[in-house]
ROKE-230158 format. One record per residue: residue number from 1; chain; x, y, z of N, C-alpha, C in turn. Coordinates in pm, 1 decimal. Each point is the difference from the previous one (the first is absolute). Last residue first. Example, Ala and Ser with C-alpha at 12.3 -4.5 7.8 and 13.67 -1.06 7.14 Angstrom:
% residues 2
(atom 2,"A",(1285.0,-225.0,708.0),(82.0,119.0,6.0),(-77.0,109.0,73.0)),
(atom 1,"A",(29.0,-572.0,-7.0),(-89.0,119.0,0.0),(90.0,120.0,0.0)),
//
This chain:
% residues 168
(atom 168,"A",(30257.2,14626.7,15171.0),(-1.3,173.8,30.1),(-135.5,-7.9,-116.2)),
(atom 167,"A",(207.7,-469.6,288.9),(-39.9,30.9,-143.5),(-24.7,185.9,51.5)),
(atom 166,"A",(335.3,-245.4,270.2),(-116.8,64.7,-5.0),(-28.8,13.4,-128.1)),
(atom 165,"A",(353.3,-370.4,283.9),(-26.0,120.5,-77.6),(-173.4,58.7,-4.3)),
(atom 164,"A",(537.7,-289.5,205.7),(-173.2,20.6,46.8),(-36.4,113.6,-139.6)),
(atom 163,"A",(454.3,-356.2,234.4),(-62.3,51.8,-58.7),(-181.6,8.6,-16.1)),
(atom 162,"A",(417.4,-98.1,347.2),(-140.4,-23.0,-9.9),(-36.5,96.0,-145.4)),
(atom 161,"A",(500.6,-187.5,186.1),(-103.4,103.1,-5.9),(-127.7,-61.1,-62.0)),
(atom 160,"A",(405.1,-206.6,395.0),(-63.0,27.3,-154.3),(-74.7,96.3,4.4)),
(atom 159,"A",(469.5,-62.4,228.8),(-138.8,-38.3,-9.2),(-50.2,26.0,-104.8)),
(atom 158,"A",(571.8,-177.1,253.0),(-147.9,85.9,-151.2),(-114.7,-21.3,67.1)),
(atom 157,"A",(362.6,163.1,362.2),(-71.7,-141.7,-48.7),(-67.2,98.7,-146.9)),
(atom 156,"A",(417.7,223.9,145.0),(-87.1,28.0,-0.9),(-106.0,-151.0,-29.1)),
(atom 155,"A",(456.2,142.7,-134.5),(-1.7,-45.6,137.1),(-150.3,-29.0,62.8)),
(atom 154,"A",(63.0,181.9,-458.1),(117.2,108.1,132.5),(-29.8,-92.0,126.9)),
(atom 153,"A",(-237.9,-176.6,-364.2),(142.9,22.1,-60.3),(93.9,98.9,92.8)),
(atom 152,"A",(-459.1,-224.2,117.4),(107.7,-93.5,-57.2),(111.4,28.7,-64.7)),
(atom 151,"A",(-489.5,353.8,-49.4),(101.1,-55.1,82.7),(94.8,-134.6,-14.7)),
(atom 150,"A",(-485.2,19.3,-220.2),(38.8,116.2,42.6),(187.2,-50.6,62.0)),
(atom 149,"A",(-284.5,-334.8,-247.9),(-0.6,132.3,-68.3),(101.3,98.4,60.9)),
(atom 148,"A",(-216.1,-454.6,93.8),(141.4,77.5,27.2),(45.6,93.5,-57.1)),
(atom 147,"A",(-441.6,-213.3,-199.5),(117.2,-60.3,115.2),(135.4,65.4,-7.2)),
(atom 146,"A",(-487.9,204.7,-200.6),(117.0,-35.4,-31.4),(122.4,-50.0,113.9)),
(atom 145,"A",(-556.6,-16.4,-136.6),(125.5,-16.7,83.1),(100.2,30.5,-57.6)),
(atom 144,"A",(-536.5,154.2,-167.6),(79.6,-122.0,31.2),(139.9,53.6,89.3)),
(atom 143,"A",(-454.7,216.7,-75.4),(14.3,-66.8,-121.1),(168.6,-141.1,46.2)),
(atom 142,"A",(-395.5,339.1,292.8),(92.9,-50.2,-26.3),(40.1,-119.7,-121.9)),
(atom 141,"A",(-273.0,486.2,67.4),(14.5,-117.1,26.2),(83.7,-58.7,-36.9)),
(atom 140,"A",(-204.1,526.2,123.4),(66.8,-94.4,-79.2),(-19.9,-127.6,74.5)),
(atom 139,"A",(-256.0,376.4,155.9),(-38.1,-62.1,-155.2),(127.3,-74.5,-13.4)),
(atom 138,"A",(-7.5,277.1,343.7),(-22.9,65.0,-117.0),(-11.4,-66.2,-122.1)),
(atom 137,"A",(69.8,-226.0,440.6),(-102.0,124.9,-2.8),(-40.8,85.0,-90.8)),
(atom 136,"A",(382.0,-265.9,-28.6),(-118.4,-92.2,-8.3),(-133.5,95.2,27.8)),
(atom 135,"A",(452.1,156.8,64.5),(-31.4,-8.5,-150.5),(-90.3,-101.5,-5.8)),
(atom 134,"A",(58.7,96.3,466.2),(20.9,127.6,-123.4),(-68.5,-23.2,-106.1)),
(atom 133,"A",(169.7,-360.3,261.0),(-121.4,58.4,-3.8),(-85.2,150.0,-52.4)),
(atom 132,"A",(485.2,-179.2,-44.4),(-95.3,-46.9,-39.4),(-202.1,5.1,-5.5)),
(atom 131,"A",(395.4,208.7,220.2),(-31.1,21.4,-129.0),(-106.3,-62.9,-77.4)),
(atom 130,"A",(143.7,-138.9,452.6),(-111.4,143.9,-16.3),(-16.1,64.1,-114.9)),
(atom 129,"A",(256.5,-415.8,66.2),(-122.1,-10.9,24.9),(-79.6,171.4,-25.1)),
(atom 128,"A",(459.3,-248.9,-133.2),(-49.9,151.6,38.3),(-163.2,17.1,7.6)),
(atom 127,"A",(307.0,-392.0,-105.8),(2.6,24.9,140.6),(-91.6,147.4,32.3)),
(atom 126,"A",(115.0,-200.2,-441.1),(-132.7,-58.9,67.2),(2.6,8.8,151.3)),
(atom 125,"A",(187.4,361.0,-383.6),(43.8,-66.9,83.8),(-117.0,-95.3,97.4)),
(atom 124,"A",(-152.0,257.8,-506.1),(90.8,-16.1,134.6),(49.3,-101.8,97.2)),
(atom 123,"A",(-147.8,214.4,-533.1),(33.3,-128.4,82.0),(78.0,85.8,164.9)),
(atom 122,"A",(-343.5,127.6,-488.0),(82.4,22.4,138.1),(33.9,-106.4,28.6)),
(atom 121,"A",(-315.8,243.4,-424.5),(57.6,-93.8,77.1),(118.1,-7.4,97.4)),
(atom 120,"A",(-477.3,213.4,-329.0),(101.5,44.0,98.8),(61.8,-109.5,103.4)),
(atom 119,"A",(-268.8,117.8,-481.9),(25.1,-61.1,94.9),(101.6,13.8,74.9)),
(atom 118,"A",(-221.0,274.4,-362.8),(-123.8,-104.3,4.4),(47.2,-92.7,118.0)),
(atom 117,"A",(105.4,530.8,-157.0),(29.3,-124.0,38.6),(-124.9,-115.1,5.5)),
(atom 116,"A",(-48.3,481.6,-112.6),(-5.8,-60.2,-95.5),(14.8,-178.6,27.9)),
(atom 115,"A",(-12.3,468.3,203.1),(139.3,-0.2,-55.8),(-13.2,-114.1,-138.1)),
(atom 114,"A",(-286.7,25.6,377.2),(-8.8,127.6,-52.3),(91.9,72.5,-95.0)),
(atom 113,"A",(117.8,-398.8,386.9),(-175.7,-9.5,-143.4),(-30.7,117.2,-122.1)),
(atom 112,"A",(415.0,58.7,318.9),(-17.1,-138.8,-157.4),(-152.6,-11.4,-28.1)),
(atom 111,"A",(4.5,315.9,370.4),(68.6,24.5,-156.7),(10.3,-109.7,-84.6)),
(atom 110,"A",(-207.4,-140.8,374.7),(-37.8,110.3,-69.3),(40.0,72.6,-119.8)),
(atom 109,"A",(293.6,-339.8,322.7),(-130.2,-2.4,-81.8),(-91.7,87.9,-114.4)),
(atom 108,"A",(291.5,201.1,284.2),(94.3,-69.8,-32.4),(-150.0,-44.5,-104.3)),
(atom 107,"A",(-132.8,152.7,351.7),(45.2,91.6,-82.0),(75.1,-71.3,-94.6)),
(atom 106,"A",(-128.1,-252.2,345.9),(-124.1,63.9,-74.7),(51.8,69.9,-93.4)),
(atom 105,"A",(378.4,-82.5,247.1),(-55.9,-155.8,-57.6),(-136.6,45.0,-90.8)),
(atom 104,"A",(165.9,307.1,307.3),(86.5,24.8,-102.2),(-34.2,-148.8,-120.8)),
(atom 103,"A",(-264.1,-1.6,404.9),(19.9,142.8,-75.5),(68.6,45.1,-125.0)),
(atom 102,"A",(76.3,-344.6,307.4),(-159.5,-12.8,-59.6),(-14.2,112.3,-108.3)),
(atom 101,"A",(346.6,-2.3,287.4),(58.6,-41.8,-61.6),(-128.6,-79.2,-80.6)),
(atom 100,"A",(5.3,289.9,319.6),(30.5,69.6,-94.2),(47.2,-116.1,-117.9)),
(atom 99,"A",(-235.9,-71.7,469.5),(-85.8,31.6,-128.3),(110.6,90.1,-148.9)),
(atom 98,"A",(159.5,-154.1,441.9),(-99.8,108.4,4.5),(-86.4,37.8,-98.4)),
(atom 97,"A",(383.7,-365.3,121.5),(-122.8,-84.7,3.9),(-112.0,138.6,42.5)),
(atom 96,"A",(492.2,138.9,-49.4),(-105.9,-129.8,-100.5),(-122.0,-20.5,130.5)),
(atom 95,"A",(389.1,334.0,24.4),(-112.4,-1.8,-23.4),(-68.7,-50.6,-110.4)),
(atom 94,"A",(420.3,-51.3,221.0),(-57.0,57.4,101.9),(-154.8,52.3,-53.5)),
(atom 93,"A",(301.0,-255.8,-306.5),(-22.4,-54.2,140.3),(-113.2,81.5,133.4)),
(atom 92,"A",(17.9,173.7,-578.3),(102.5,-30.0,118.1),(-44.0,-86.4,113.8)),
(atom 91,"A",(-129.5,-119.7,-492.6),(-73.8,84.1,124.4),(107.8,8.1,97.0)),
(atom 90,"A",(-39.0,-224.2,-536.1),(74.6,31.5,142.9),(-49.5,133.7,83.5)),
(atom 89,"A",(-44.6,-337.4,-489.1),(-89.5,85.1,93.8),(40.2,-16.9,157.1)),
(atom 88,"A",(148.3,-194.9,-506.5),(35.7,29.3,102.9),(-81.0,140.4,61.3)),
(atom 87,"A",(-100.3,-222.2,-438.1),(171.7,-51.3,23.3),(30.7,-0.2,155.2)),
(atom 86,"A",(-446.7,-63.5,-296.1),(19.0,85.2,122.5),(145.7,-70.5,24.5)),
(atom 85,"A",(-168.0,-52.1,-513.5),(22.0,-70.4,118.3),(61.5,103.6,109.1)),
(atom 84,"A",(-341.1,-8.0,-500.4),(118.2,67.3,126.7),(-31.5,-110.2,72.5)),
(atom 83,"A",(-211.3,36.9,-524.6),(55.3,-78.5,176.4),(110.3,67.1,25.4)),
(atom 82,"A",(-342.4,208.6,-375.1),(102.3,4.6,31.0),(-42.7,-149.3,149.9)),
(atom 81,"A",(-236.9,14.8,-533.5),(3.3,46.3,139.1),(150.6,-6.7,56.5)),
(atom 80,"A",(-151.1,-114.1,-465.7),(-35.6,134.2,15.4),(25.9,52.1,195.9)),
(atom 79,"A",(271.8,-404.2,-139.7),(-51.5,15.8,-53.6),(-87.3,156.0,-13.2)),
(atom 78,"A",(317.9,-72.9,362.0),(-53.8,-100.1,-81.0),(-117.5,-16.2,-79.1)),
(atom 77,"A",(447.7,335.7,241.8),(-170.0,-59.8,-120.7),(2.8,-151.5,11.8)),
(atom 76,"A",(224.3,206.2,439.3),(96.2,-37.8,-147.2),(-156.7,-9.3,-85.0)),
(atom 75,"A",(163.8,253.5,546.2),(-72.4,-41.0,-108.5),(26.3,-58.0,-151.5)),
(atom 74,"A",(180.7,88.1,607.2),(9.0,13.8,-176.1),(-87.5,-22.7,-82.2)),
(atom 73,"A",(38.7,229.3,530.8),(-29.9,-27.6,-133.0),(39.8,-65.5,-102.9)),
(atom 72,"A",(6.6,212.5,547.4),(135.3,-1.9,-139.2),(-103.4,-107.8,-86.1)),
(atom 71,"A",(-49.1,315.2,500.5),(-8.1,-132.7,-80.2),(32.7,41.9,-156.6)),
(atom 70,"A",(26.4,216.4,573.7),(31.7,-27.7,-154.3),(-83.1,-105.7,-35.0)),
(atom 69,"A",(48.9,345.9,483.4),(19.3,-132.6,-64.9),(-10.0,46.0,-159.0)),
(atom 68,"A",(-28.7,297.5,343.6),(-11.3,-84.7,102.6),(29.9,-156.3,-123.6)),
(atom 67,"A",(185.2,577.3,-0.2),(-14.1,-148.9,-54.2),(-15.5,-74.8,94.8)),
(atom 66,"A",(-76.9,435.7,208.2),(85.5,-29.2,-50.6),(-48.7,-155.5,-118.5)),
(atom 65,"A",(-234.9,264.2,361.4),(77.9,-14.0,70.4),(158.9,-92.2,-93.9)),
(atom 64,"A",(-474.8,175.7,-141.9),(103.1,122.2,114.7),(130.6,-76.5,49.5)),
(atom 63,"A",(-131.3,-256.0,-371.2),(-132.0,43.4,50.2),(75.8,96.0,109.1)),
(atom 62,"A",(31.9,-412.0,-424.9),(9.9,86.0,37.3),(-87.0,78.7,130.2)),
(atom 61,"A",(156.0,-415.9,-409.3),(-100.1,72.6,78.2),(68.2,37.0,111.3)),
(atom 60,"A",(100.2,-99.7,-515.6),(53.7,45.5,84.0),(-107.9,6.1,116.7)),
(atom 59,"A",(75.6,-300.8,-524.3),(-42.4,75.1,97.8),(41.2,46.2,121.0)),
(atom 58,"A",(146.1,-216.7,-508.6),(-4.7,33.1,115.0),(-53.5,110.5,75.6)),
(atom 57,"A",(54.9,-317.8,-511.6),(-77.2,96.5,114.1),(52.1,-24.1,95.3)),
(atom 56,"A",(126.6,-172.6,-507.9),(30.7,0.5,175.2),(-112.9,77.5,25.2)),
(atom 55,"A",(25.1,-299.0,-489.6),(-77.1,120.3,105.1),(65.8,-5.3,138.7)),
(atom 54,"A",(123.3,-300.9,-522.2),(14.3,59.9,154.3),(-48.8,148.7,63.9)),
(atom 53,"A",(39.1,-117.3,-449.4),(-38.6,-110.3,32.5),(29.5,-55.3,149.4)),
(atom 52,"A",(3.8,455.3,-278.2),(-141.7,-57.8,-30.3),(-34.5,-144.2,65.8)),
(atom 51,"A",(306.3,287.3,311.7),(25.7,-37.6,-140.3),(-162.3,-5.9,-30.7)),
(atom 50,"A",(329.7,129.4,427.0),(-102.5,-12.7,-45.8),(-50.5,9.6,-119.5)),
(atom 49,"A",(346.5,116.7,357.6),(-12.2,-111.1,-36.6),(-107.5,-47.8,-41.4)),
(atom 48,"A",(100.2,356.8,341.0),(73.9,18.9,-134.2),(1.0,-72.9,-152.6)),
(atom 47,"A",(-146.0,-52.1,522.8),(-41.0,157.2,-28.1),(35.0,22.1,-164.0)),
(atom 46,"A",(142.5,-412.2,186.9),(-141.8,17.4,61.7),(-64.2,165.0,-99.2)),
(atom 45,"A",(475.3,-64.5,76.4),(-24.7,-87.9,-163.1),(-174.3,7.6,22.9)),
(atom 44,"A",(236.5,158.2,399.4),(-18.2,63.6,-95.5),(-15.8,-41.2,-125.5)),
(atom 43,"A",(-24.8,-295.5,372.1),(-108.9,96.2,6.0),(10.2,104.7,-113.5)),
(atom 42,"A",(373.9,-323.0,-5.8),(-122.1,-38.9,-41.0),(-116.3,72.8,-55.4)),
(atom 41,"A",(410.6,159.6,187.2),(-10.2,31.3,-119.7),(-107.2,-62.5,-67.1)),
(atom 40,"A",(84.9,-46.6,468.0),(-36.7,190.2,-24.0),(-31.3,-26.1,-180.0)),
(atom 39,"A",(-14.4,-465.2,231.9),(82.9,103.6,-26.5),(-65.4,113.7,-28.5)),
(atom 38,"A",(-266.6,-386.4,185.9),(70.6,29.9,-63.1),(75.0,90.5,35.5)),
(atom 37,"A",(-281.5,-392.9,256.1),(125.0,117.0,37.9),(11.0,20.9,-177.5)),
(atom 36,"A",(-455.7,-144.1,244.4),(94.8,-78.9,-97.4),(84.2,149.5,-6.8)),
(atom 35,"A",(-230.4,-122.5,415.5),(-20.7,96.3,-86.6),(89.4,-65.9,-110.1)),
(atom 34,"A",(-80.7,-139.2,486.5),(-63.2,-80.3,-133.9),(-6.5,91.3,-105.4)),
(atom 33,"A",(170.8,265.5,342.6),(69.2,-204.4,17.3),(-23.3,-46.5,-113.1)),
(atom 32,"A",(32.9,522.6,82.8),(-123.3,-67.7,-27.9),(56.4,-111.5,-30.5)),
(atom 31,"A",(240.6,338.9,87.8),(-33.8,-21.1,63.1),(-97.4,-101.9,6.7)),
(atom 30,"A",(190.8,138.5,-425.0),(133.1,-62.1,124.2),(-48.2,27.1,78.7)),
(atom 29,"A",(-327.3,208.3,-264.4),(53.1,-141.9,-46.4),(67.0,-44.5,64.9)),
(atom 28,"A",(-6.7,403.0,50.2),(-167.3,-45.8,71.6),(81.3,-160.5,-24.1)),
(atom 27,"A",(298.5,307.4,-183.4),(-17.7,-47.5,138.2),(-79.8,-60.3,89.7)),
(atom 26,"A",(-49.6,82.9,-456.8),(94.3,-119.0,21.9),(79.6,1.9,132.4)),
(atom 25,"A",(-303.2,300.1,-137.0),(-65.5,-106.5,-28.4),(119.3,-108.2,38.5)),
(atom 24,"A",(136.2,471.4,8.1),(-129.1,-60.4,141.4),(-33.3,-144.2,-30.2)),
(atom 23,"A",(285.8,184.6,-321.5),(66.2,-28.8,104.4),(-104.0,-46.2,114.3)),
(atom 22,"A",(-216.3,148.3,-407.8),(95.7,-141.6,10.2),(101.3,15.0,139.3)),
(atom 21,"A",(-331.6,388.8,-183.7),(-14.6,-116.3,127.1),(55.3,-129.4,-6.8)),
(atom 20,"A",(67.8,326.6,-341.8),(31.5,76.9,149.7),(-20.0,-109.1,91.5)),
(atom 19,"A",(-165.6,-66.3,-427.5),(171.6,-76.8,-21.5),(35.1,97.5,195.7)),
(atom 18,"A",(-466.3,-82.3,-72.0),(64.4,69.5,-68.6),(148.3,-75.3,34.7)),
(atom 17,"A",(-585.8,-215.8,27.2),(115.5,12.4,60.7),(98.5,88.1,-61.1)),
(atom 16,"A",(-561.8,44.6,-19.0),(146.4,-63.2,-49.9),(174.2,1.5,20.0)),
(atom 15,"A",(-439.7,29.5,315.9),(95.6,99.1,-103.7),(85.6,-106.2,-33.6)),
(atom 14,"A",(-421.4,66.5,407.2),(85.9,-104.7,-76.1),(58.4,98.6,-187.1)),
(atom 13,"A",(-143.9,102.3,617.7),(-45.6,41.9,-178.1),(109.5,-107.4,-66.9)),
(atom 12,"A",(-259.9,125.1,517.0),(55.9,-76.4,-75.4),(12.8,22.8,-170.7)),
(atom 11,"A",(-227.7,149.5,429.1),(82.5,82.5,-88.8),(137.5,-94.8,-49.2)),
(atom 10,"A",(-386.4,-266.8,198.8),(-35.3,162.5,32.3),(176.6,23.3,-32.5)),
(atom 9,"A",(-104.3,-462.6,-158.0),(27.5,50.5,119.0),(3.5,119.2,-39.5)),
(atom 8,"A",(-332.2,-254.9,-290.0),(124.5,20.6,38.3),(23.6,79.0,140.6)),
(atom 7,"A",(-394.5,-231.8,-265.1),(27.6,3.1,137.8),(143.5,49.0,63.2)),
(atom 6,"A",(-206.7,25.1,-472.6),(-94.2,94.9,98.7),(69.5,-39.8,146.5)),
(atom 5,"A",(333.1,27.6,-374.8),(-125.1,-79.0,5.0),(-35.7,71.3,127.6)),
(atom 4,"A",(330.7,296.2,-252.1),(9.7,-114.4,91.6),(-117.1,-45.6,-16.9)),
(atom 3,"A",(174.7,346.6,-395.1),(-79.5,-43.3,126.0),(-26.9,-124.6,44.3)),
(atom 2,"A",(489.5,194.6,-239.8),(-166.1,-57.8,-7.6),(-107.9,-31.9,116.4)),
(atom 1,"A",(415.8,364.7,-252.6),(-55.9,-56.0,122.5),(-115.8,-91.4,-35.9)),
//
């Protein structure tokens, strides 16, 4: 178990995610629009998949009322330090914008600092305004575009992603 930051949501607990909670996650996931869709076998390579030259992590948050969300990790050396990139941080629908997804974001953080990381990078969707502000609140910034990144292959208009990062 790791202890939540000081403003977490009241009985909220964050855990490293288990091979048990892949079906939840990837149901959270197929409710969640802007969620990047993997496979059951992805999330399980997440849990499994981890070398001297690749680091996964995944996290679980949690709370009476069941898995409220995730986030997923990679890390590669560079040089004496580790970079991770936040692969995916998903909050169910019915409870975002309650602080769990701060929460699991603080936490998240924290460990890579304490772990050693020196940077933490992301790209999201430039439509997803509320993420964004998120990850600006916590220090990241925006480093550049990627045009059409997202979508254009199921019918779907492309958009782009906003890449962003945090020195740790």
């Amino acid at each position: 178990m790791i202890r939540p930051p000081d403003f977490a949501v009241p009985g909220l607990l964050i855990r490293p995610m288990l091979a048990a909670d892949l079906s939840t996650v990837v149901r959270i996931e197929r409710t969640t629009p802007r969620a990047p869709h993997w496979s059951l076998e992805d999330y399980r390579n997440c849990l499994e998949a981890s070398s001297e030259h690749l680091q996964r992590r995944a996290w679980i948050a949690e709370c009476s009322d069941g898995i409220l969300g995730f986030a997923v990790v990679s890390g590669v050396p560079v040089g004496p330090r580790l970079e991770f990139e936040l692969e995916s941080l998903v909050i169910r629908p019915q409870d975002q914008r309650r602080g769990v997804g701060s929460t699991l974001l603080a936490t998240v953080i924290r460990v890579l600092n304490s772990s050693g990381a020196s940077i933490l990078t992301l790209e999201v969707r430039a439509s997803n305004v509320a993420a964004i502000r998120l990850y600006e609140a916590f220090g990241f910034t925006r480093t550049g575009l990627r045009k059409a990144y997202y979508g254009g292959r199921d019918g779907t208009p492309p958009e782009d992603a906003v890449l962003m990062q945090q020195g740790l």
